[in-house]
N, C-alpha and C positions, 0 to 999 in steps of 0.2 A: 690656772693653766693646766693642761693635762700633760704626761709625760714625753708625748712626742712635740710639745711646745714648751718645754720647761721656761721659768722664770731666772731671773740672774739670782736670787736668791733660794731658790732651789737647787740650783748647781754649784753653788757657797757651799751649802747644806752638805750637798754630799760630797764636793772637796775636803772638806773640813772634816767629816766623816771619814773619809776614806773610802766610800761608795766607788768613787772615778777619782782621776788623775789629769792636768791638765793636757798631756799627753792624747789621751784617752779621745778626749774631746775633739783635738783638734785634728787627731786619725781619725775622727767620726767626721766632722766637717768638713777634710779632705776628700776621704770616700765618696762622699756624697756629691762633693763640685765636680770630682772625677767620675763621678756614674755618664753612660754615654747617652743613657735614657733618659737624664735630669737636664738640666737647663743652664748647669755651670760652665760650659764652652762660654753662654751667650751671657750669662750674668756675670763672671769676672771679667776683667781685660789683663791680670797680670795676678798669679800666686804667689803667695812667700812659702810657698813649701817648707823649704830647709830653715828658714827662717823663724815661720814659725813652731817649728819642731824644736828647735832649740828654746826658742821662748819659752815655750811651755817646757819640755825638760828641766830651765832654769830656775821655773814660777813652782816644777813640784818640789826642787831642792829647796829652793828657800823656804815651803811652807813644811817639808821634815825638819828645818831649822827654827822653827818658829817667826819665820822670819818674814812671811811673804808681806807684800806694802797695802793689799788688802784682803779683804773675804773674797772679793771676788777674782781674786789673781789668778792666771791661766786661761781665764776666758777669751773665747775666741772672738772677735768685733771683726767686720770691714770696715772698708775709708771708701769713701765714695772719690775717682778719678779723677776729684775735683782738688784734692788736700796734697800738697809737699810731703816724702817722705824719703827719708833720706836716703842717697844715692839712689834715687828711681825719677823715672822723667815722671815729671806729669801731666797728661793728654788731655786730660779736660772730653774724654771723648771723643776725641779728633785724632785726624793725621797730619793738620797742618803743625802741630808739637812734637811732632816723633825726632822731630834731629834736636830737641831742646837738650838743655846741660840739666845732667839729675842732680835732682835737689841738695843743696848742702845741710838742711836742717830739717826734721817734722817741723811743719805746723802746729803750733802751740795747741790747737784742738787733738793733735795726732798725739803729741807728746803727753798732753796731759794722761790719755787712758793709758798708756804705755808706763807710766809712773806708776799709776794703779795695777798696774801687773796684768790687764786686756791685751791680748795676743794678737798683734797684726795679723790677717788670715788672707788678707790680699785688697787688689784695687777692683771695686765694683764697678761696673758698666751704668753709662747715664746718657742723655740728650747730651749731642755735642756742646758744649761750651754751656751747659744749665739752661738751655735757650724753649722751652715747653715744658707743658706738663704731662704730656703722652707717652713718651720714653721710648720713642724709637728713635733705632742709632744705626744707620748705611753704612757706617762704616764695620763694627763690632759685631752686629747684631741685636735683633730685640729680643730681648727674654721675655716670655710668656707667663702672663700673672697666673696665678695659682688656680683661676676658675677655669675649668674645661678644656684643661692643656689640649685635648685631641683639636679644640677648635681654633684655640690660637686668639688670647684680649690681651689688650695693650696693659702693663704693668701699672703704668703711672710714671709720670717722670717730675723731673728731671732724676730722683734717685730712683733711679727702673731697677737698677742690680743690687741696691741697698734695701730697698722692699723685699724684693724674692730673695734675698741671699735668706733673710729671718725667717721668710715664711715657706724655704726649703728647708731650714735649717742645718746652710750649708754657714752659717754664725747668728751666734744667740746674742748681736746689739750689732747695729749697723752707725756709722758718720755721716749722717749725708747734707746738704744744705737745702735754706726753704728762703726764695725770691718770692715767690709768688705761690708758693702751695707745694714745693716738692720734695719734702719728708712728708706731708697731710694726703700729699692725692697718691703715691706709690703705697700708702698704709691701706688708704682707703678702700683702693683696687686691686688689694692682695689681703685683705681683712686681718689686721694687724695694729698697732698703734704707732704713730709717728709726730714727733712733738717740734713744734715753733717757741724757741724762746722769743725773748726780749732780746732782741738784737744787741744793747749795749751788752748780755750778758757772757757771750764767748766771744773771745779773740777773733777777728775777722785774719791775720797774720796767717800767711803759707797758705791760700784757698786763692784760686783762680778767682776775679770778682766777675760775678753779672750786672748787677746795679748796687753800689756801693752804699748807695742809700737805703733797701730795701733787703740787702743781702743779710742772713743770720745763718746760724750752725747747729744744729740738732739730731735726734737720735731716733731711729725707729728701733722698735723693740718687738716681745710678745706682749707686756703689759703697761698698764701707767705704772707703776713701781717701776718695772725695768728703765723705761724713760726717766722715771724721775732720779735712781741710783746714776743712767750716764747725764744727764743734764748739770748733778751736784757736780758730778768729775769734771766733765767740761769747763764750766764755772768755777771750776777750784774754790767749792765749798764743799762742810763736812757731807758725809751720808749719813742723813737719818732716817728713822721711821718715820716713814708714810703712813699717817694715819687717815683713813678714807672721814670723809663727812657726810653726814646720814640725810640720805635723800628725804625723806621727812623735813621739811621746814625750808629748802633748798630756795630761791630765789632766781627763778632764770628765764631768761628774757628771751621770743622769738622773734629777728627782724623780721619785719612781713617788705620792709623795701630793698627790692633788687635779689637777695636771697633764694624768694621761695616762686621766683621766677622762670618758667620753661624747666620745669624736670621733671626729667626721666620718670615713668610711673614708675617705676621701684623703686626710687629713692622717694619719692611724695610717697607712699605705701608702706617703708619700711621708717621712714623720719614720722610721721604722724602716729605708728607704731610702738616706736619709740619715746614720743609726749607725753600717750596714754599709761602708758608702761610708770612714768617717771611720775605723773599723775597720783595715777595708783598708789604710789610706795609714799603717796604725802609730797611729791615737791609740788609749788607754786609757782603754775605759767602762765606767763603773761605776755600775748603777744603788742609788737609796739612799734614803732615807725621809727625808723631809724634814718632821717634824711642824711647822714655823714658818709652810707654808702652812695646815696646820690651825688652827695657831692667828690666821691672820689674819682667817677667819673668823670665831673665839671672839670676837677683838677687835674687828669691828665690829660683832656682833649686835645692838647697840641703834641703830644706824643708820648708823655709820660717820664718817667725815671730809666726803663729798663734800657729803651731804644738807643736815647742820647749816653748813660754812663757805658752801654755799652759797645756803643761806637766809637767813643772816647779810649776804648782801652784796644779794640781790634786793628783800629783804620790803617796804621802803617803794616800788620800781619793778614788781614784782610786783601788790602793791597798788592801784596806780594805771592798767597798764596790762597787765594779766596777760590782759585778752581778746584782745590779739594775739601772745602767746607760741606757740609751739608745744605744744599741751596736753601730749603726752606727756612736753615737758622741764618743764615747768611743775607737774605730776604730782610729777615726781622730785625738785623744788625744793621743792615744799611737804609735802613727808616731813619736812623738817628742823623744821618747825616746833611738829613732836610730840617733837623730841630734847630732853631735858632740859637744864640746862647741867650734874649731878652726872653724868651718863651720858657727855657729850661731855667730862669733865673725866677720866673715869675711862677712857675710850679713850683720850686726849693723852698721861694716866700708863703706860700702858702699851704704849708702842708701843718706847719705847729698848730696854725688855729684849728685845721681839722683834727689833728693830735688831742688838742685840748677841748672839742667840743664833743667827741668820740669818746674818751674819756670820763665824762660826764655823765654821757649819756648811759653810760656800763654801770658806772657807781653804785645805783640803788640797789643793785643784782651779785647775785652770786658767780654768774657767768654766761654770757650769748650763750644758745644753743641752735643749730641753722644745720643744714647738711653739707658736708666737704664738700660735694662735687655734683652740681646741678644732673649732671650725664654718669650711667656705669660704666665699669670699663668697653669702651668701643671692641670691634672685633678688627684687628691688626689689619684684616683682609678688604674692611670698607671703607678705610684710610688713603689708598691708593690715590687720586682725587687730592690735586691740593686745596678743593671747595671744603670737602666734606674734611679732612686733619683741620683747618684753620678751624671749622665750627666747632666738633668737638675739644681742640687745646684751648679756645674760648670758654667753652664753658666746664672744662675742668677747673680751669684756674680764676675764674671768674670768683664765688664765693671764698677760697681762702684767700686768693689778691686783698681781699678788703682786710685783713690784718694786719698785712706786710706795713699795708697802706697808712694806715693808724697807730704803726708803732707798738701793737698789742703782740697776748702771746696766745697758741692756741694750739689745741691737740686732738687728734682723728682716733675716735673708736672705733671698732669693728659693732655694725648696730643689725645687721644680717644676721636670720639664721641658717643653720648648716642644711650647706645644697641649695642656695639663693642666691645670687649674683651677688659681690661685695658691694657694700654702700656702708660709705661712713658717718659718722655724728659730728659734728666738731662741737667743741666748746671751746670760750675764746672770751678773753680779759684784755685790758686794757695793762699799757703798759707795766713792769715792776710788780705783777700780782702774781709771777710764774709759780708761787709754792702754792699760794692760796688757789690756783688752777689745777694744780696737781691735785690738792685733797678731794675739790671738786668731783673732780674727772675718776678719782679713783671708785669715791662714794654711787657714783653713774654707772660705772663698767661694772658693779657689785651686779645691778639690776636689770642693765640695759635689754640683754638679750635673754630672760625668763621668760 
């Protein structure tokens, strides 16, 4: 990473030096959400200012004391709108939460970086209720991804303000959640990295649910390391070195089903770019038929996980005050309430053997390789049209859906070069393999964009 995109271990580096101060930092990340030219009106919904000034004042005593809880203490993070944090309401995005009672606790995902000495820096802006992967929000505003701000492209959602906050670098690690792609397609559309665990592996506790089946907790960053120092924290395991693995002898697999379907010629142009690239340095691609994304189709044809759990959790708040929802999430919400419960019981039954034959299928491989998001980021302006937002949030979420779907874990690189529309890479494992996808992913990001 270069200096105006430092890593988390670069900014260790020079805490620990004495370079900067966590103070320092977080007067740098404020300045900047406070610039009236930058995009932090529309990418926060709420600052901790005072808050986090203190933080970080606290995180530089204790590290003169030798004291701090880690290397990386001081550092500034956002929470995506989506997470409990104490005594703060929280909105999910919406106005239908605003008279809600603030939270009694963080969220076990909030608390854990907050032990680690990461600086709350405030609540980022996202799709009402996590409900898309575009990231426009009628009520807050859309924050405009990093390409062509004069022109104005959709971020990526649902973590739209957790994206741009990192790649304003108005905070150096973002919290945000991924249903169906949203830490993967906010990375992808602001050329950045954004990581999908293994669902069982952070706390679902204190996050608004969308589909409690599919729902997990994750982190965008500047690099795979960055991701993978917040994924350990998350997880309440140690941090260690990230040791990359040498794209030389690399094993990885392209589904040619459902994947490499209807896209964008810049993403076909810059992923086939990217094969060659990985080619070149010695890894070994093989592309191969994957019928388990066809069948994720099959298996949600009567309406899926997102619809029904999330009608399940809206319907009496819906009810009540669904005339201030975002229609088009509100739309999507009220699908579920046409799912049967034999329909929704008969998708539940069927998802392990997809789990288990999906699975399988990855094993010989070192890691899928497919691109994030069939479409680049759209232009905000030809969204207008709820024909043309339904296509495009289709086919954003379309490719990393098929993870969520399968229980696996997966992670979006920046696979663009500078001054090229963002298009992401994904790479993506089968459940429980999240470290051995880290090394992957690191060894890839070494070469990707030569």
């Amino acid at each position: 990473m270069t200096a105006a995109h430092p890593t988390l271990a670069s900014l260790a580096d020079d805490l620990a030096a004495g370079r900067t101060t966590a103070r320092k930092l977080v007067e740098d990340c404020l300045g900047r959400i406070a610039d009236p030219a930058g995009e932090g009106q529309r990418v926060f919904i709420h600052v901790d200012r005072d808050a986090a000034l203190a933080a970080a004042d606290a995180m530089d005593a204790l590290r003169r004391a030798n004291a701090a809880p880690s290397r990386f203490a001081g550092i500034p993070v956002s929470i995506k709108d989506l997470f409990d944090i104490k005594g703060q309401v929280t909105r999910a995005g919406s106005r239908a939460l605003e008279d809600s009672v603030p939270a009694e606790t963080d969220a076990t995902a909030v608390a854990r970086l907050r032990r680690a000495g990461f600086v709350v820096i405030g609540r980022t802006n996202m799709t009402e209720f996590a409900y898309s992967g575009i990231g426009i929000n009628p009520h807050y505003g859309t924050p405009k991804s990093v390409y062509k701000r004069e022109v104005g492209y959709v971020p990526g959602g649902s973590s739209s303000g957790a994206g741009v906050s990192v790649a304003d670098r108005m905070a150096y690690g973002a919290l945000g959640t991924d249903t169906g792609g949203s830490c993967r397609i906010p990375a992808a559309f602001n050329g950045i990295v954004g990581y999908k665990p293994t669902q069982s592996r952070v706390p679902l506790d204190g996050g608004i649910p969308l589909s409690s089946s599919l729902d997990s907790f994750g982190p965008l960053a500047n690099s795979v390391a960055c991701c993978a120092i917040l994924d350990a924290v998350l997880a309440d395991e140690p941090i260690t070195a990230l040791v990359p693995r040498p794209v030389k002898g690399l094993r990885l697999a392209v589904p040619t089903t459902v994947v490499l379907d209807d896209l964008d010629d810049a993403v076909a142009k810059t992923f086939e770019r990217a094969l060659e690239i990985l080619a070149k340095h010695g890894a070994l691609i093989e592309r191969i038929e994957m019928p388990e994304f066809f069948d994720v189709g099959v298996m949600n044809a009567k309406g899926g996980f997102s619809p029904a759990e999330a009608y399940a959790w809206h319907r009496y708040l819906i009810t009540s005050k669904g005339d201030v929802y975002d229609p088009r999430v509100a739309a999507r919400i009220m699908r579920g309430a046409s799912i049967s419960a034999a329909d929704y019981i008969e998708t539940v039954a069927a998802r392990p053997s997809l789990i288990a034959r999906a699975a399988a299928r990855i094993a010989p491989y070192d890691a899928l390789v497919l691109p994030t998001t069939a479409n680049t980021p759209p232009k905000i302006s030809d969204l207008a049209a709820d024909d043309a937002f339904t296509r495009e949030n289709l086919r954003a979420l379309r490719n990393p859906s098929m993870i969520n779907n399968i229980d696996g874990c997966a992670i979006s690189l920046p696979a663009h070069r500078a001054g090229e529309i963002p298009v992401g890479l994904m790479l993506a494992q089968s459940g429980g393999n999240d470290r051995k996808l880290f090394e992957v992913a690191a060894g890839v990001e070494g070469v990707i964009r030569s």
